[in-house]
C-alpha positions as CSV (number, residue, x, y, z in Angstrom):
1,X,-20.9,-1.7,-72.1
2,X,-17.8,-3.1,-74.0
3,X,-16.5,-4.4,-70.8
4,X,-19.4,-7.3,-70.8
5,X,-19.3,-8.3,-74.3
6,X,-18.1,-11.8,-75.1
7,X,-14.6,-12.2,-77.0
8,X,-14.4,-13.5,-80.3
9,X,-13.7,-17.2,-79.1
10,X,-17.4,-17.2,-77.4
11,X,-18.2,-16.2,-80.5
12,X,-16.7,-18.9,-82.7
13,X,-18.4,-21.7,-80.0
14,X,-21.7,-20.1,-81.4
15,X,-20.8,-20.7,-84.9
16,X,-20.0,-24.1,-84.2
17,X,-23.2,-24.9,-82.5
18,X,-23.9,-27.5,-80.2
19,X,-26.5,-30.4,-79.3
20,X,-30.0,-29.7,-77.6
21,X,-30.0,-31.9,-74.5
22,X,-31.4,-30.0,-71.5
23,X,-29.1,-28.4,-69.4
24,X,-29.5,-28.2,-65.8
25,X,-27.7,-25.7,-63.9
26,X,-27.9,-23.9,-60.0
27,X,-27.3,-21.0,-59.0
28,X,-25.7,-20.9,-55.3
29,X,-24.3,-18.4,-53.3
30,X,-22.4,-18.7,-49.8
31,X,-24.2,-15.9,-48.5
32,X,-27.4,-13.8,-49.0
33,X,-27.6,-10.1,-50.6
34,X,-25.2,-11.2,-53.8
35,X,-28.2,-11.1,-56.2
36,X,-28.6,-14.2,-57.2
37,X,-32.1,-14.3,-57.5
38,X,-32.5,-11.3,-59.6
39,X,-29.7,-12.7,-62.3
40,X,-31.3,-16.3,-62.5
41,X,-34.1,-14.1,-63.3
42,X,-32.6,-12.3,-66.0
43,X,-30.9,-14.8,-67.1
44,X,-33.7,-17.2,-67.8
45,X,-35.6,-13.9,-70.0
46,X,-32.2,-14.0,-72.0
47,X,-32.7,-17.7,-72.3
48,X,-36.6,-17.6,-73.2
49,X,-35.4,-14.8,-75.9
50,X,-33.3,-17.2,-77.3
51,X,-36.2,-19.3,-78.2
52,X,-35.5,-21.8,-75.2
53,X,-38.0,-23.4,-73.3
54,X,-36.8,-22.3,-69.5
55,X,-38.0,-24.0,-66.0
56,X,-36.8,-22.1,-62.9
57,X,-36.9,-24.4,-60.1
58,X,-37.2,-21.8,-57.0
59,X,-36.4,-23.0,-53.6
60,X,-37.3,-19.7,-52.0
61,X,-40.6,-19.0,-50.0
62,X,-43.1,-16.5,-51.0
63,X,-42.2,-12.6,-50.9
64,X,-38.5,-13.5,-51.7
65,X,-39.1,-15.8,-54.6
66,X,-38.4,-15.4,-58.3
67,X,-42.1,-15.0,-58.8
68,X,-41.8,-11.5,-56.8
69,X,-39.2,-10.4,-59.4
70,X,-41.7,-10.5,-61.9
71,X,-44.5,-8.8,-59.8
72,X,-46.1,-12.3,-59.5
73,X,-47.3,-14.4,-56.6
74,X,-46.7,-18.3,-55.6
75,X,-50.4,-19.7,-54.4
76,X,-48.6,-23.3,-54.7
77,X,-45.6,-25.6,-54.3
78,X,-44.2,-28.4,-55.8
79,X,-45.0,-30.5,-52.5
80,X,-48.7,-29.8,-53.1
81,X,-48.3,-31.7,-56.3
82,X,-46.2,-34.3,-54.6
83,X,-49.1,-34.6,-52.2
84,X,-51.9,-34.8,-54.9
85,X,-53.3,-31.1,-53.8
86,X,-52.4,-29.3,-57.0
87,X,-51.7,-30.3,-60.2
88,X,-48.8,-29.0,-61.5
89,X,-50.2,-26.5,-64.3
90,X,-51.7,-25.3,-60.8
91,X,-48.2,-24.4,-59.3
92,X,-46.3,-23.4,-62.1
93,X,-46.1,-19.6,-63.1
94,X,-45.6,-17.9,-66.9
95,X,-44.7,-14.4,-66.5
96,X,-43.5,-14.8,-70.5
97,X,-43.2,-17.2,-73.4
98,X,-40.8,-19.8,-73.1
99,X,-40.0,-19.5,-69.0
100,X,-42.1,-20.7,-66.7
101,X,-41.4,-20.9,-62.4
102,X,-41.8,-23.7,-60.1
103,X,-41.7,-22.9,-56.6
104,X,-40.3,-25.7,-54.6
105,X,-39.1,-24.1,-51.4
106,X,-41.9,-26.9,-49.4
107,X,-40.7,-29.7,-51.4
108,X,-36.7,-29.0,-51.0
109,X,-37.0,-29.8,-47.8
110,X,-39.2,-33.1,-48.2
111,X,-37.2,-34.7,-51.3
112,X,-35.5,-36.8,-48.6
113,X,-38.2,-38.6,-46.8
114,X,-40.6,-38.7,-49.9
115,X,-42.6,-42.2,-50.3
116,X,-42.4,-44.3,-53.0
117,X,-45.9,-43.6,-54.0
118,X,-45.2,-39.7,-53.4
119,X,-41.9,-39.8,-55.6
120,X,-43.5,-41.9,-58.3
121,X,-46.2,-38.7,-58.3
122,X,-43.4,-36.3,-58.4
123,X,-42.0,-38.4,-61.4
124,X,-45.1,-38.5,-63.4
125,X,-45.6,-34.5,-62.6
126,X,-42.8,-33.8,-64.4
127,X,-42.9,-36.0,-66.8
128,X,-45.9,-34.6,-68.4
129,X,-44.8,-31.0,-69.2
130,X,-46.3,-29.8,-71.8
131,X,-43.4,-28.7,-74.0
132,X,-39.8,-30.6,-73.8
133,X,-37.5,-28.2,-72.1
134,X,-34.0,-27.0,-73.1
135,X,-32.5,-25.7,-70.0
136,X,-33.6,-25.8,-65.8
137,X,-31.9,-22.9,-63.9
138,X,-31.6,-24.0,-60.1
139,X,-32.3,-20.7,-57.5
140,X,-30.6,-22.5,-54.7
141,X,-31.2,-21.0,-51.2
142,X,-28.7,-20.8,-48.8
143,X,-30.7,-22.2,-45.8
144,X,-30.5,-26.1,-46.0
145,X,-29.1,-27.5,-43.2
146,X,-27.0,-29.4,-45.2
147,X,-25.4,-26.2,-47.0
148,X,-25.8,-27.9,-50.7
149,X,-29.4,-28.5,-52.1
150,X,-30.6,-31.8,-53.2
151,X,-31.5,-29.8,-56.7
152,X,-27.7,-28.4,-56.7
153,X,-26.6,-31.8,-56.7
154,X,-28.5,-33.0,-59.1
155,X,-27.4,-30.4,-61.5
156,X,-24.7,-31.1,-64.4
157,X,-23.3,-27.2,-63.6
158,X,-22.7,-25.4,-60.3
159,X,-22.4,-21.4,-60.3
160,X,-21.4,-19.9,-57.4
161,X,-22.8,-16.3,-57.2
162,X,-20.7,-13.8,-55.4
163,X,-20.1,-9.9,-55.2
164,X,-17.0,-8.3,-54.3
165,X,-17.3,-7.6,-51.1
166,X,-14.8,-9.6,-48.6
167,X,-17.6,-11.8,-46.7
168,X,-19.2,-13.0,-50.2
169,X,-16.3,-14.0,-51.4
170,X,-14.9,-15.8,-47.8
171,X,-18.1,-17.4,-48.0
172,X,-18.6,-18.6,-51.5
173,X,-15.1,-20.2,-50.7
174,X,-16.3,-21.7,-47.6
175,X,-19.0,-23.2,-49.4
176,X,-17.3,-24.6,-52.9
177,X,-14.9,-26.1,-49.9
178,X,-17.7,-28.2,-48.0
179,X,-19.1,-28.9,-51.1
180,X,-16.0,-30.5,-52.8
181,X,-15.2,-32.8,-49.5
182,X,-18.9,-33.5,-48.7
183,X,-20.2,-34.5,-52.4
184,X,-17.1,-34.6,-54.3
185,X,-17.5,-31.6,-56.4
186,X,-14.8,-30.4,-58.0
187,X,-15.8,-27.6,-60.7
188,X,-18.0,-24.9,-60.5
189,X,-18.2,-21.8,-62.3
190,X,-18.2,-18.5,-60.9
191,X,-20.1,-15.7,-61.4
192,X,-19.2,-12.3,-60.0
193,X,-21.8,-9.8,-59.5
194,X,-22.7,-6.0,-58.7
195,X,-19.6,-5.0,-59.8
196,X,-17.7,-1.8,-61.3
197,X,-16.0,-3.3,-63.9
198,X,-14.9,-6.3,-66.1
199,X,-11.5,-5.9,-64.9
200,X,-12.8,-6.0,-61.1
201,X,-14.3,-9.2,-61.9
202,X,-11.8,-10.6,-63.4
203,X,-9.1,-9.8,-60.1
204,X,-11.6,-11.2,-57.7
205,X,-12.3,-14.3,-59.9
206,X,-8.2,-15.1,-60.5
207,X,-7.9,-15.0,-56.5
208,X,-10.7,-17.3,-55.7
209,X,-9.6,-19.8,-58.5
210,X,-5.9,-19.4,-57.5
211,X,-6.6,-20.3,-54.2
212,X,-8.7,-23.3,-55.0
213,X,-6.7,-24.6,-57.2
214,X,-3.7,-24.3,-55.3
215,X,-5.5,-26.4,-51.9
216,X,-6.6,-29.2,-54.2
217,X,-10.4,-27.9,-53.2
218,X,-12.0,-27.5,-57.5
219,X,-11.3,-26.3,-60.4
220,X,-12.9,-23.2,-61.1
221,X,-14.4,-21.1,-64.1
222,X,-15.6,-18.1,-64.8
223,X,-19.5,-17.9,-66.1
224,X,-19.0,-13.7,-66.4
225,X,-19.8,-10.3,-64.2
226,X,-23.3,-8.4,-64.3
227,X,-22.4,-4.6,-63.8
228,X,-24.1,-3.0,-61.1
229,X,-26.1,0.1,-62.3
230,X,-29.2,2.3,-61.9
231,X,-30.8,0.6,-64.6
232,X,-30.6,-2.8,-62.5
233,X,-31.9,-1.2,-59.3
234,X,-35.0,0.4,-61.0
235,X,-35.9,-2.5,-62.8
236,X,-35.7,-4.0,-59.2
237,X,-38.0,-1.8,-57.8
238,X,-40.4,-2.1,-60.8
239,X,-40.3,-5.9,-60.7
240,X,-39.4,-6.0,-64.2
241,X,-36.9,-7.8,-66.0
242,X,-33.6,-5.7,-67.2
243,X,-34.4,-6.7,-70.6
244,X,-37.1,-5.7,-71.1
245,X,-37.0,-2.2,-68.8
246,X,-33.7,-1.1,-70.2
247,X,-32.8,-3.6,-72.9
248,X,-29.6,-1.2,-73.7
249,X,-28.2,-1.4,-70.3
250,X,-24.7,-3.0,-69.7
251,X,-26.4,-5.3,-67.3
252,X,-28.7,-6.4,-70.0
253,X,-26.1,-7.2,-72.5
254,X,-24.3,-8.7,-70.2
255,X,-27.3,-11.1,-69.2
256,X,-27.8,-11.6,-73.2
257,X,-23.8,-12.7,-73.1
258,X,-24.1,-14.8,-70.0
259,X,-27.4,-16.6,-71.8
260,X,-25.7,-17.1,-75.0
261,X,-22.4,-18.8,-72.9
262,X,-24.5,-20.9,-71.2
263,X,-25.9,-23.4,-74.2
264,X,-22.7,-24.1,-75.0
265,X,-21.1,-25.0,-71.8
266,X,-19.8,-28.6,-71.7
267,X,-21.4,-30.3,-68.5
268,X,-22.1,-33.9,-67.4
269,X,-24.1,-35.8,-70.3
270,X,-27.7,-34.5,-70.8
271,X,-30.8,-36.1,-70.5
272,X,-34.5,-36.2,-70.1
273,X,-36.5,-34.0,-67.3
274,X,-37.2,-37.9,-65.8
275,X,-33.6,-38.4,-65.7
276,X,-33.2,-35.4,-63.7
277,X,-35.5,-35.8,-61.6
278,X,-34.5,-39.6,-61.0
279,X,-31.4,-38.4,-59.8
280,X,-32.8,-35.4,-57.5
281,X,-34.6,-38.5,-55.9
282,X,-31.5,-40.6,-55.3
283,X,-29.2,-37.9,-53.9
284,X,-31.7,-36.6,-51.9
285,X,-31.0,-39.4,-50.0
286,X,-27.7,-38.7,-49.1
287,X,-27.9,-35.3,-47.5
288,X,-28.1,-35.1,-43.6
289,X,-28.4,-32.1,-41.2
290,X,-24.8,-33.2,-40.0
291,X,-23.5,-34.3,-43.3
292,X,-21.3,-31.0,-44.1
293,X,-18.7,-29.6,-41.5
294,X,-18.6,-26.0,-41.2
């Protein structure tokens, strides 16, 4: 469990505090089956813990959503708010205190040929949550015919979710690549998952950033590793969050680490859920099906 614990500098960022703007990050990944779901997941408990009021935004359809991590089901997306047929207490979920989930896997794909009227809706929506939140996590899919979601872009911090296996990696490289030339993004933060060992992490993160760095493509950090262990897989299988099924685990403190990392990471300036969403609006705009090369 030592392996995942934070060093003493972490530490001293802590003591030294921070602001509270809200923070917006996504989670990407250049392939499926790297688990990035399941650590958003975890990661926004570790948030909510915290005290933090958490919104995942979920662009993943029903039965492979972050609702179904928590045993829960999506009757409603954000485009049915967009399209005045739910409100949006309607479509968001509360499996706990302080996180709530908006499944938006409809609207991702809308955001670029909303109306006026329609984005105006989507504005108000959001700008009448109930309580001021602290961070949005982003579960980006990997399906957009652009490669990047509009809600990626938007966000102040990028982390790129990979395992260790060869095609995760060659992917999430493929994709920090096009994402760099396309939208001129040049840092992300990496996150290494299912892995055996800090050490492991470490190696596969020095390549990745070695390379990038080296071809001019970003500059590259690393977020952390979440262990891979049988605590993880059952609290998979039981749709219950790590923290709470086996609070002890390694992949649980490292989730707590990750959580605690996270408030303090220095991103673009913050700003309101209306600036956010203003600017999910505008660069929505700008992604076509052809606009990223493979």
């Amino acid at each position: 469990m030592a392996d995942f614990r934070v060093d003493q500098a972490a530490g001293l960022r802590r003591l030294l505090g921070g602001g509270r703007q809200l923070q917006v990050v996504a989670f990407v990944a250049g392939c499926e089956g790297v688990g990035r779901s399941l650590a958003v997941a975890n990661l926004g408990v570790a948030l909510a813990r915290l005290g933090k009021e958490v919104l995942i935004i979920d662009e993943h359809a029903a039965a492979d959503d972050i609702a179904a991590a928590f045993g829960l089901r999506s009757r409603f997306d954000l485009l049915d708010v967009v399209q005045r047929e739910a409100s949006l207490a309607q479509v968001l979920l509360q499996p706990l205190h302080g996180l709530c989930i908006l499944p938006a896997a409809r609207a991702v794909k809308k955001l670029g040929r909303l109306s006026p009227p329609q984005q105006q809706t989507l504005l108000d929506a959001m700008a009448g949550l109930e309580r001021p939140l602290d961070v949005i996590l982003v579960d980006a899919s990997v399906a957009h015919s652009g490669g990047f979601s509009p809600f990626s872009l938007a966000a102040q911090e990028t982390v790129v979710v990979m395992s260790g296996s060869g095609n995760s990696i060659t992917e999430a490289y493929s994709l920090i690549k096009k994402a760099s030339q396309a939208f001129a993004r040049r840092h992300f933060r990496i996150l290494v998952n299912k892995v055996k060992s800090r050490a492991d992490a470490r190696s596969i993160f020095d390549n990745i950033a070695q390379v990038a760095a080296e071809r001019g493509i970003a500059r590259l950090d690393y977020a952390g590793a979440i262990p891979l262990n049988e605590a993880l897989r059952q609290s998979f299988k039981l749709a219950k969050p790590i923290l709470a099924q086996a609070p002890d685990s390694a992949a649980a403190a490292a989730f707590r680490d990750l959580a605690d990392e996270l408030l303090y990471w220095q991103g673009s300036d913050g700003g309101s859920v209306e600036h956010f969403i203003q600017q999910l609006l505008h660069l929505s705009q700008r992604i076509t099906p052809n606009v990223l090369r493979a």
